[in-house]
Backbone as JSON, one array per atom type, in Angstrom:
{
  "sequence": "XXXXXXXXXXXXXXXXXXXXXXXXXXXXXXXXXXXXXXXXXXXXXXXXXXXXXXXXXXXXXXXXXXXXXXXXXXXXXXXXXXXXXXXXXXXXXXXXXXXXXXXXXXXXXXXXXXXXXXXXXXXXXXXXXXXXXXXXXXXXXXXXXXXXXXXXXXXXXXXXXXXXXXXXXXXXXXXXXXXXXXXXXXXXXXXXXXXXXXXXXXXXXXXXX",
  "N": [[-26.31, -14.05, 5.32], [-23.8, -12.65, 5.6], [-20.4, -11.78, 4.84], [-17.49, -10.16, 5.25], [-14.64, -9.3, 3.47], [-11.03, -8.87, 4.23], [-8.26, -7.63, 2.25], [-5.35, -7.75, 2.79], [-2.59, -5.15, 2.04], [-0.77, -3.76, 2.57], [1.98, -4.15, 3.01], [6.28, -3.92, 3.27], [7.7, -4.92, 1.06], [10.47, -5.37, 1.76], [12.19, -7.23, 0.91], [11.89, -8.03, -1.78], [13.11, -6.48, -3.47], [15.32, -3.62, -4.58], [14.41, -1.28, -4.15], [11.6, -1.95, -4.78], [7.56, -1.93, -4.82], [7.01, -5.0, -4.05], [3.52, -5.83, -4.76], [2.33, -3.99, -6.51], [3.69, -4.34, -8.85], [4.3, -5.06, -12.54], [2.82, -7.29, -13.95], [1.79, -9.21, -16.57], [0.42, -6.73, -17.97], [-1.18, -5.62, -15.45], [-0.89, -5.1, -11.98], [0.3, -6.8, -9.34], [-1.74, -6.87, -6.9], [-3.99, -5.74, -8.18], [-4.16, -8.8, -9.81], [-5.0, -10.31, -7.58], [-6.87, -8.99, -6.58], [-9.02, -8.93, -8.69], [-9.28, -11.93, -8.68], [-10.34, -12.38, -5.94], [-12.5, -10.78, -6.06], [-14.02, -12.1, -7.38], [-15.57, -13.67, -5.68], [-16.58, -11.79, -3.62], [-18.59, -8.53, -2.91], [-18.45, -5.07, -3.86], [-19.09, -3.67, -1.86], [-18.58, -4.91, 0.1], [-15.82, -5.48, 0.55], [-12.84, -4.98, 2.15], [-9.39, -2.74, 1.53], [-6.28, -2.66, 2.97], [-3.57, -0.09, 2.59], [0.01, 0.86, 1.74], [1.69, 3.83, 3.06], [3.47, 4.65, 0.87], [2.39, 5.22, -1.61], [1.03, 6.07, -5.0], [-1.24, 8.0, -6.08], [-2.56, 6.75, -8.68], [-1.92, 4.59, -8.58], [-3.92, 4.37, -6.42], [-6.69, 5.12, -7.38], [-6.57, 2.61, -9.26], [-7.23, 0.83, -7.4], [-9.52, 1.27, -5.7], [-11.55, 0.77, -7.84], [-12.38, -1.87, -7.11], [-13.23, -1.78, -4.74], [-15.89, -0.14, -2.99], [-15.6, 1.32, -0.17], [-13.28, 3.21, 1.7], [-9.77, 3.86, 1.18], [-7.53, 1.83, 3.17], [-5.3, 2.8, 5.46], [-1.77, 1.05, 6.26], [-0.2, -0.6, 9.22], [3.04, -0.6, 10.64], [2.91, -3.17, 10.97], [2.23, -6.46, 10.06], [-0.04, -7.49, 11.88], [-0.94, -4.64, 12.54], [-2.17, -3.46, 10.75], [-3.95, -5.35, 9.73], [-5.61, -4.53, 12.74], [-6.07, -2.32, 12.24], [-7.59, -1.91, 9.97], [-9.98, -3.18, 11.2], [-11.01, -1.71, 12.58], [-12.34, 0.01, 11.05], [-14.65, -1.33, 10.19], [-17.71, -2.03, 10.15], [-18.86, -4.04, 12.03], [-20.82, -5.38, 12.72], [-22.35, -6.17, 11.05], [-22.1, -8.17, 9.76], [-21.64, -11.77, 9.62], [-19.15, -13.3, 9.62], [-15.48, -13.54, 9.19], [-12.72, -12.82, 6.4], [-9.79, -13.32, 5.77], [-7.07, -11.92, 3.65], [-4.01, -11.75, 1.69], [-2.67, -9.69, 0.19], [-0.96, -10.07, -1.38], [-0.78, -12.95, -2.63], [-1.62, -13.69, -5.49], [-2.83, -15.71, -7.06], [-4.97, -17.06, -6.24], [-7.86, -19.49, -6.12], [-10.99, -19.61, -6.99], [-12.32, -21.7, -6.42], [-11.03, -22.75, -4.02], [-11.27, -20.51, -2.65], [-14.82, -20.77, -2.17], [-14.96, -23.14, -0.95], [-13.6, -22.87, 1.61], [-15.39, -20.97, 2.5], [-18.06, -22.77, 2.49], [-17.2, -24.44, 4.3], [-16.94, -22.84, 6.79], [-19.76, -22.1, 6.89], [-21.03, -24.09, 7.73], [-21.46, -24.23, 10.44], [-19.57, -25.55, 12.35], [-17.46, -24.54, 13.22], [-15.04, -22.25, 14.11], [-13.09, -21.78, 12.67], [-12.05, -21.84, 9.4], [-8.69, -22.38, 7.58], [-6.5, -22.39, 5.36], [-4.16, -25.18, 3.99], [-0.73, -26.59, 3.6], [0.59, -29.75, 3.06], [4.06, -30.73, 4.35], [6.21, -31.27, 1.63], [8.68, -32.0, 1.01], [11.9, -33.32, 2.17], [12.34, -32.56, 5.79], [14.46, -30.34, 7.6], [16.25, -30.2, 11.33], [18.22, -28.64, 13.16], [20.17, -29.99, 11.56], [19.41, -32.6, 11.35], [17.17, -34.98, 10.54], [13.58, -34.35, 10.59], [10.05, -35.4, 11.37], [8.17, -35.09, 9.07], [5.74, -35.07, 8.71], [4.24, -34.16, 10.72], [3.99, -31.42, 11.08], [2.91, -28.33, 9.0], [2.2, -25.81, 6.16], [0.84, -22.8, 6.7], [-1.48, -21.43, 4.6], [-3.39, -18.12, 2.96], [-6.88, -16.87, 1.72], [-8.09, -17.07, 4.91], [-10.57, -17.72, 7.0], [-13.43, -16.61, 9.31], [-15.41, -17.15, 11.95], [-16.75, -13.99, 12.9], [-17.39, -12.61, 14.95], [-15.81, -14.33, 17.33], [-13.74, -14.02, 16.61], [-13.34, -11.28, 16.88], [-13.46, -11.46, 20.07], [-11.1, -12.22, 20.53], [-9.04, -10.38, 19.46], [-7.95, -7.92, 20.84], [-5.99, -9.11, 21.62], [-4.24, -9.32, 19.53], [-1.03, -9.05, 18.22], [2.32, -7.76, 17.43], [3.99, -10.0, 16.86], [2.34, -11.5, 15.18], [2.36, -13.52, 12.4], [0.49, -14.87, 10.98], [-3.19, -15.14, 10.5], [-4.73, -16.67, 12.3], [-2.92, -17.4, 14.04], [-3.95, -15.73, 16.38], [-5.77, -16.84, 17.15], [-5.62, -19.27, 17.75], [-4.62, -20.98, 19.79], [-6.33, -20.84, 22.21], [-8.59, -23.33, 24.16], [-11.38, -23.47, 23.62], [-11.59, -23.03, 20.63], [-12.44, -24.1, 17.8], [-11.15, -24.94, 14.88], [-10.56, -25.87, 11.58], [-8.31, -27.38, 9.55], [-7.79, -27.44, 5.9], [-7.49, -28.58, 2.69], [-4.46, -26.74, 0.91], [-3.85, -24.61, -1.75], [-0.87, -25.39, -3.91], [-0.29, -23.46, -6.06], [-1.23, -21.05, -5.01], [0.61, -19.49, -4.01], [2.24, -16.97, -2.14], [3.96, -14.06, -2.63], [6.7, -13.05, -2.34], [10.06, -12.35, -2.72], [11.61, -11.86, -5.31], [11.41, -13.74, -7.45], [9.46, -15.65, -7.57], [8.03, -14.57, -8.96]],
  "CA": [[-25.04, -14.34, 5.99], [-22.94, -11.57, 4.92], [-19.33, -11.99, 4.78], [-16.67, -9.18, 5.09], [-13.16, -10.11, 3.07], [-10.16, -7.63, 4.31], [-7.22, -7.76, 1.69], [-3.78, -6.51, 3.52], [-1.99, -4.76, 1.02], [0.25, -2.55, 3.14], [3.8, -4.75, 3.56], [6.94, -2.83, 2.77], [8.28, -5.69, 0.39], [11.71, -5.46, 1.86], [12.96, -9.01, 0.19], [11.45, -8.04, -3.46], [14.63, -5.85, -3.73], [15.44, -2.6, -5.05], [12.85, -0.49, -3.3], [10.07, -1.54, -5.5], [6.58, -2.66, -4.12], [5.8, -6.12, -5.31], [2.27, -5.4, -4.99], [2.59, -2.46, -7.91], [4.6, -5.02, -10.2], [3.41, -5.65, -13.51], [2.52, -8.79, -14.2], [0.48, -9.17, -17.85], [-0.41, -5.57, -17.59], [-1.56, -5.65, -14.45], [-0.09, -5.37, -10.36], [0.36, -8.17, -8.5], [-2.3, -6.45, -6.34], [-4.89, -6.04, -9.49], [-4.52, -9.81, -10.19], [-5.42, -10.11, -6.34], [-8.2, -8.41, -5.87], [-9.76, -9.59, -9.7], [-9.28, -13.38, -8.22], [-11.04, -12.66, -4.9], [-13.84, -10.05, -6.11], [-15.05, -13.25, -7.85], [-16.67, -13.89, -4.53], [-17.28, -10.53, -3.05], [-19.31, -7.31, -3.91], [-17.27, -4.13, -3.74], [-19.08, -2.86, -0.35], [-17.77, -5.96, 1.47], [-14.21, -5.81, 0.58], [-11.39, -3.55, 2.4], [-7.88, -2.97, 1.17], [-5.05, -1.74, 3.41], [-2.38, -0.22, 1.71], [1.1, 1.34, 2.53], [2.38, 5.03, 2.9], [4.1, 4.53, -0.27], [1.6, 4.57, -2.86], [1.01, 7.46, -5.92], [-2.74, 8.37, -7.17], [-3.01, 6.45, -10.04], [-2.52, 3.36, -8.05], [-5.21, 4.29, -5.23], [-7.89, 4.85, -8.31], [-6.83, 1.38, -9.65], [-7.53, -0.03, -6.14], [-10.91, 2.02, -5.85], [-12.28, -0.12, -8.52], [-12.9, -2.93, -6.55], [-14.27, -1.51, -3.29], [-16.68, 0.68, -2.27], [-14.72, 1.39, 0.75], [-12.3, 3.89, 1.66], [-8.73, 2.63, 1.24], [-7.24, 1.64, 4.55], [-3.83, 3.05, 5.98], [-1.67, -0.41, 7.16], [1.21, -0.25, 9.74], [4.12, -1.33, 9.76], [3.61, -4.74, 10.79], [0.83, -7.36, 9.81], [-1.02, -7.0, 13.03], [-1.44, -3.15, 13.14], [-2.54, -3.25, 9.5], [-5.42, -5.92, 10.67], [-6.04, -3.58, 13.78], [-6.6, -0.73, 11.36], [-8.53, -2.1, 9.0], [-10.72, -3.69, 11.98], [-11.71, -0.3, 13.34], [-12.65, 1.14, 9.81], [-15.38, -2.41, 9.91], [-18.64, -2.03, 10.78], [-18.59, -5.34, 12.36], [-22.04, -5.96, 13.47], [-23.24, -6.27, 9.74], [-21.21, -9.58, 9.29], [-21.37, -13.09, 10.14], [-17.41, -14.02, 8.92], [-14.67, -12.68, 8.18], [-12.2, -13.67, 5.49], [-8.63, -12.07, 5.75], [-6.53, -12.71, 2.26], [-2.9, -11.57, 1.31], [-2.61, -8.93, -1.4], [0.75, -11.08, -2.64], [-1.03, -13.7, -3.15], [-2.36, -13.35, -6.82], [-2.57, -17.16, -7.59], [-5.89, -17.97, -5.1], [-9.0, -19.87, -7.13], [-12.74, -19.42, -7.0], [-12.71, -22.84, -5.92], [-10.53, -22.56, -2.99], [-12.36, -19.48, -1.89], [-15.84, -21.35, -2.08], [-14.48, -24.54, 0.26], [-13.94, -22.0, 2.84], [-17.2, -20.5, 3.04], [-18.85, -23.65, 2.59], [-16.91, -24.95, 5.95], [-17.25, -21.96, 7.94], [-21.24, -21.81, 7.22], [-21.54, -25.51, 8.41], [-21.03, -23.78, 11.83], [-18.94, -26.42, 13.45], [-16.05, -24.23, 13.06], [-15.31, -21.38, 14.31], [-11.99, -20.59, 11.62], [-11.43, -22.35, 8.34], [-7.72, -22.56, 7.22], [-5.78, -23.53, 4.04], [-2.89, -25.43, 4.39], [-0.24, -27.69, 2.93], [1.64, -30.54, 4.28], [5.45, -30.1, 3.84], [6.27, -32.52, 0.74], [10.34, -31.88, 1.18], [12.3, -33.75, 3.49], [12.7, -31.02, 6.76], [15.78, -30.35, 8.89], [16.15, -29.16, 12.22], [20.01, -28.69, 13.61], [20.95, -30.82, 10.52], [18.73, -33.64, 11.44], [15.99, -34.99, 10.04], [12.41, -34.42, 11.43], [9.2, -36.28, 10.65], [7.71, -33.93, 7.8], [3.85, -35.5, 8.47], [4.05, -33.23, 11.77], [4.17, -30.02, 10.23], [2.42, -27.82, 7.09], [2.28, -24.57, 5.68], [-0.86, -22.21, 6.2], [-1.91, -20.04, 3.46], [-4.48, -17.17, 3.15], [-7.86, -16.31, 2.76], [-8.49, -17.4, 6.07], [-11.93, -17.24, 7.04], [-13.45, -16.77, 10.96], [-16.61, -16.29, 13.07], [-16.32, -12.5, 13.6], [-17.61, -12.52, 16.89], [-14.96, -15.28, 17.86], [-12.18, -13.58, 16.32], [-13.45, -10.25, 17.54], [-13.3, -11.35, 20.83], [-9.37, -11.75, 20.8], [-9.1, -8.77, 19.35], [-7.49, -7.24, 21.96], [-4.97, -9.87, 21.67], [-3.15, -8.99, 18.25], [0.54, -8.39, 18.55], [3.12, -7.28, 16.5], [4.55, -11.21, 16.3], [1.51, -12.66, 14.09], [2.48, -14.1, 10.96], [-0.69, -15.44, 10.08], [-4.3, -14.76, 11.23], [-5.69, -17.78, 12.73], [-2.41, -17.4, 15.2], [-4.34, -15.02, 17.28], [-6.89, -17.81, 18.55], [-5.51, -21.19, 18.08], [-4.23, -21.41, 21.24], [-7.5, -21.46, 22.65], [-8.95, -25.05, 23.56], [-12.54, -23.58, 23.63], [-11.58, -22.66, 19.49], [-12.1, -25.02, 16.51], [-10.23, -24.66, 13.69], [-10.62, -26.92, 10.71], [-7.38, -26.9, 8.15], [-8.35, -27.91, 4.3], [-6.51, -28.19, 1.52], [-4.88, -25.43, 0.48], [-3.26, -25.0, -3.26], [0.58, -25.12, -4.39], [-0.48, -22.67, -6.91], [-1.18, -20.23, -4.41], [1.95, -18.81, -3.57], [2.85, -15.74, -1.75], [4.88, -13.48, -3.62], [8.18, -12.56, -1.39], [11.27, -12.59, -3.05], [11.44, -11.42, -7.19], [12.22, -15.02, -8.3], [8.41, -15.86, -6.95], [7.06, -13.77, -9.73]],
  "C": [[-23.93, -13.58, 5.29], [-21.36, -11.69, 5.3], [-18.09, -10.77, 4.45], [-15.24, -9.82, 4.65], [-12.44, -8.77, 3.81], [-8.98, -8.17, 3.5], [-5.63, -6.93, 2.13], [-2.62, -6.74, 2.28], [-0.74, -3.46, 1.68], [2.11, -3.24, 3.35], [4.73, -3.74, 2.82], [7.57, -3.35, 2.06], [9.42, -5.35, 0.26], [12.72, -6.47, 1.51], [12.4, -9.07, -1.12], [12.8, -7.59, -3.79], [14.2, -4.76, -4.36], [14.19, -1.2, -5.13], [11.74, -0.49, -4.12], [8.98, -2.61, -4.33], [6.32, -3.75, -4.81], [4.27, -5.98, -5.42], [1.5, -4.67, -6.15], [3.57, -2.89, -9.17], [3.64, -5.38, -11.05], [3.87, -6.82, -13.8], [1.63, -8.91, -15.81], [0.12, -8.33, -18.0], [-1.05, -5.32, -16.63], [-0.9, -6.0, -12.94], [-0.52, -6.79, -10.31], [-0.95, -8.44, -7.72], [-3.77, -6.74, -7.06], [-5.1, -7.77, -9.46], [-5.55, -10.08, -8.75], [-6.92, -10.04, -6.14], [-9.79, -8.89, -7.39], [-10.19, -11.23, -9.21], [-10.63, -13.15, -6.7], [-12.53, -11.92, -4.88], [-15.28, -10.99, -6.98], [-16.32, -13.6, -7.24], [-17.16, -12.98, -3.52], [-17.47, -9.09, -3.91], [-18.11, -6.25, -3.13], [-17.83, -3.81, -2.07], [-18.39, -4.06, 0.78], [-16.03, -6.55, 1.48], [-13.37, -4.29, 1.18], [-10.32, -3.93, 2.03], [-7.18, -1.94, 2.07], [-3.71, -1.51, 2.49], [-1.35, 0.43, 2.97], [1.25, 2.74, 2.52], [2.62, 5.39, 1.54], [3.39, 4.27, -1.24], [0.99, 5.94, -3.49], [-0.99, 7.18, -6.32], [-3.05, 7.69, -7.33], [-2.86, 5.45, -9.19], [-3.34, 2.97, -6.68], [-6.07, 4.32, -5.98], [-7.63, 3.22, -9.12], [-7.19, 0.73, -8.17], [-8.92, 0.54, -5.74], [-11.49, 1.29, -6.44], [-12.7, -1.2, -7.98], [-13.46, -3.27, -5.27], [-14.7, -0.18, -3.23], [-16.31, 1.52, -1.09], [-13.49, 2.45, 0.84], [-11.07, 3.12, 1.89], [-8.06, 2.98, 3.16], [-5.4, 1.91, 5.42], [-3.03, 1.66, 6.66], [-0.92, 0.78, 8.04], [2.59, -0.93, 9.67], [4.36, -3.23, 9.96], [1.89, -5.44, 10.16], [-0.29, -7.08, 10.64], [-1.56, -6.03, 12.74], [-2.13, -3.05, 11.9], [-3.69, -3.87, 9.86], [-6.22, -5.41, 11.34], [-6.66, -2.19, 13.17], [-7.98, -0.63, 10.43], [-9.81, -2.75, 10.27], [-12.31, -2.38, 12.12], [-12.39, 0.41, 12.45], [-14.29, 0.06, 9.1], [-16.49, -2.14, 10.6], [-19.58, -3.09, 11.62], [-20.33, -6.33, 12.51], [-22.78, -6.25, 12.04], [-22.97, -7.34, 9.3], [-21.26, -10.61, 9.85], [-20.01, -13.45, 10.11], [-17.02, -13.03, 8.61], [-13.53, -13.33, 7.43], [-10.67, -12.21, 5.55], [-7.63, -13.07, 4.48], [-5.14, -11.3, 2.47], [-2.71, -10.73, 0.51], [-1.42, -9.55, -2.22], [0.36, -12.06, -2.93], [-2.18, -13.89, -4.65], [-2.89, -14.59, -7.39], [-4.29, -17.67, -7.09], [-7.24, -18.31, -6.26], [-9.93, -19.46, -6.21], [-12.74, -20.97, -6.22], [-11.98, -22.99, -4.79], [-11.19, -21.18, -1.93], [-13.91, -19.73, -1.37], [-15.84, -22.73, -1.46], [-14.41, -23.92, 1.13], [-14.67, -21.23, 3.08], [-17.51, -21.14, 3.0], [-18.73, -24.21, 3.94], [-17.58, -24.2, 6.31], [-19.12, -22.14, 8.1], [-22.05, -23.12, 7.28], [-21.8, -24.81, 9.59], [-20.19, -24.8, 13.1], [-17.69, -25.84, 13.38], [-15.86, -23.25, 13.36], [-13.74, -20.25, 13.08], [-11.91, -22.0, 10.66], [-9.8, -22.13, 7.72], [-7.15, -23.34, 5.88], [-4.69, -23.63, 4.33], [-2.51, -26.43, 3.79], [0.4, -28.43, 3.39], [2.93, -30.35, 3.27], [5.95, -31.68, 2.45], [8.28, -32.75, 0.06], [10.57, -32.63, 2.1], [12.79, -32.28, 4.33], [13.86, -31.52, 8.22], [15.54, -29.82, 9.61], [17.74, -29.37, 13.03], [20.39, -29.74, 12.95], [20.28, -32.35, 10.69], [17.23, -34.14, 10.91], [14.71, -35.49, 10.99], [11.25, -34.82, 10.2], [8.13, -34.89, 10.46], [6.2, -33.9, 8.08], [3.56, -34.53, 9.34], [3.78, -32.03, 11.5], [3.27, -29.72, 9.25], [2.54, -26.22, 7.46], [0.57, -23.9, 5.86], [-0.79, -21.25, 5.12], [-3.02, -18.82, 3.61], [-5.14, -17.57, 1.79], [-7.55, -17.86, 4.06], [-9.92, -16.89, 6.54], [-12.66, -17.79, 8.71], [-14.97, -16.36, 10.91], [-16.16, -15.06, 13.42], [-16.5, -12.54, 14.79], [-16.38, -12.88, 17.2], [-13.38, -14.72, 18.1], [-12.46, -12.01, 16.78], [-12.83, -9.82, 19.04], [-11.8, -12.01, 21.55], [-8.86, -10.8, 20.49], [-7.34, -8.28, 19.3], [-5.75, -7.76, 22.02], [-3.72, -9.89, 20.44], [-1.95, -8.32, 19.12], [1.58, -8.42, 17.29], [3.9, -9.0, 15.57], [3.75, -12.04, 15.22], [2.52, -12.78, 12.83], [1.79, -14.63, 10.13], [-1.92, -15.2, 10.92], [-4.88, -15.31, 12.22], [-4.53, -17.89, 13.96], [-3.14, -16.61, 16.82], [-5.35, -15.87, 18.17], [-6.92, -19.02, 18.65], [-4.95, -21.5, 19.0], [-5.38, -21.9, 22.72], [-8.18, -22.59, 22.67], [-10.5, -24.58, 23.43], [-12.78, -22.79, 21.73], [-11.98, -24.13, 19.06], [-11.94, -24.45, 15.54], [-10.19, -25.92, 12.99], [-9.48, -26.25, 9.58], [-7.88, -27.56, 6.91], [-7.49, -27.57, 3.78], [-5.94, -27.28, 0.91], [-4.14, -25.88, -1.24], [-1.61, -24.57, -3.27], [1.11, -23.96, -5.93], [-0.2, -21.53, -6.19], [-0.47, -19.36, -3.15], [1.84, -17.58, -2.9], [3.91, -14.97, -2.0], [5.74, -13.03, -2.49], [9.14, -11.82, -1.64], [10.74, -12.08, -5.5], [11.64, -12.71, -8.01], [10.64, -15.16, -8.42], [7.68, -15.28, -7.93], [7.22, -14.87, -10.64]]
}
């Protein structure tokens, strides 16, 4: 049951500030990106991981990103979607049961949060696993307060039936914001959310580091 991860590493981290890539920030001696891909290669071999990157990226940090796949690196675009769409086409799809799409900003993600969502997905009563948090703030909406239980946060990896998610495809658009948007609208989907972690942040903003 072979499992393809794709790591999207292409954003243009326009809210880090001062035209740097957070992705290419050091952290401990090491990118943001590096921590990344060390955290998630826990659970995959180099031939089953892709990384999209951006335009904007020198040598020396395409041979540190080499190290951890087998794989040629993957051109994004400019939005989430097209970066997905890119990296899709560069997948040899039919070799995979699942696929697992993860964040390159998110440097924070455990071994043990990565191994709850493969364990769902290969129950087979599911056709997408999700991590997610419920909102633990009180939440406004036009200055009023709304009931918080309604609501949560998803996080990445995200992990799918390829087929399933294959066969929306077609359906990616420039508006995603998260993966599992492309087929939860469907009532003939299931989607199971699980816990996700408050550790595992998404780097944004330069405070976030």
């Amino acid at each position: 049951m072979k499992i393809v991860c794709i790591v999207l590493g292409s954003g243009s981290s326009t809210r880090f500030g001062n035209n740097q890539s957070k992705l290419f920030y050091k952290v401990k001696y090491h990118s943001v990106i590096e921590h990344t891909l060390k955290n998630i290669s826990k659970s995959f071999s180099k031939d089953c991981l892709y990384i999209t990157i951006p335009k904007k990226i020198t040598k020396k940090e395409k041979r540190v990103l080499l190290e951890y796949t087998e794989n040629a690196l993957i051109l994004g675009g400019p939005t989430r979607s097209e970066s997905l769409a890119n990296a899709l086409k560069c997948i040899d799809t039919a070799k995979y049961k699942y696929l697992m799409i993860h964040d390159a900003a998110r440097p924070n993600t455990s071994l043990a949060l990565v191994t709850k969502l493969i364990n769902n997905i290969k129950k087979n009563k599911y056709d997408a696993v999700v991590p997610a948090l419920q909102i633990i703030d009180t939440l406004k909406k036009d200055n009023k307060t709304v009931n918080r239980k309604l609501y949560k946060t998803s996080q990445t990896p995200q992990i799918f039936k390829i087929k399933k998610f294959l066969s929306y495809s077609k359906q990616i658009n420039i508006n995603m914001t998260d993966d599992v948007q492309l087929i939860e609208n469907n009532k003939n989907v299931k989607i199971k959310y699980i816990e996700g972690e408050y550790e595992n942040l998404k780097i944004t903003e330069k405070n976030d580091i």
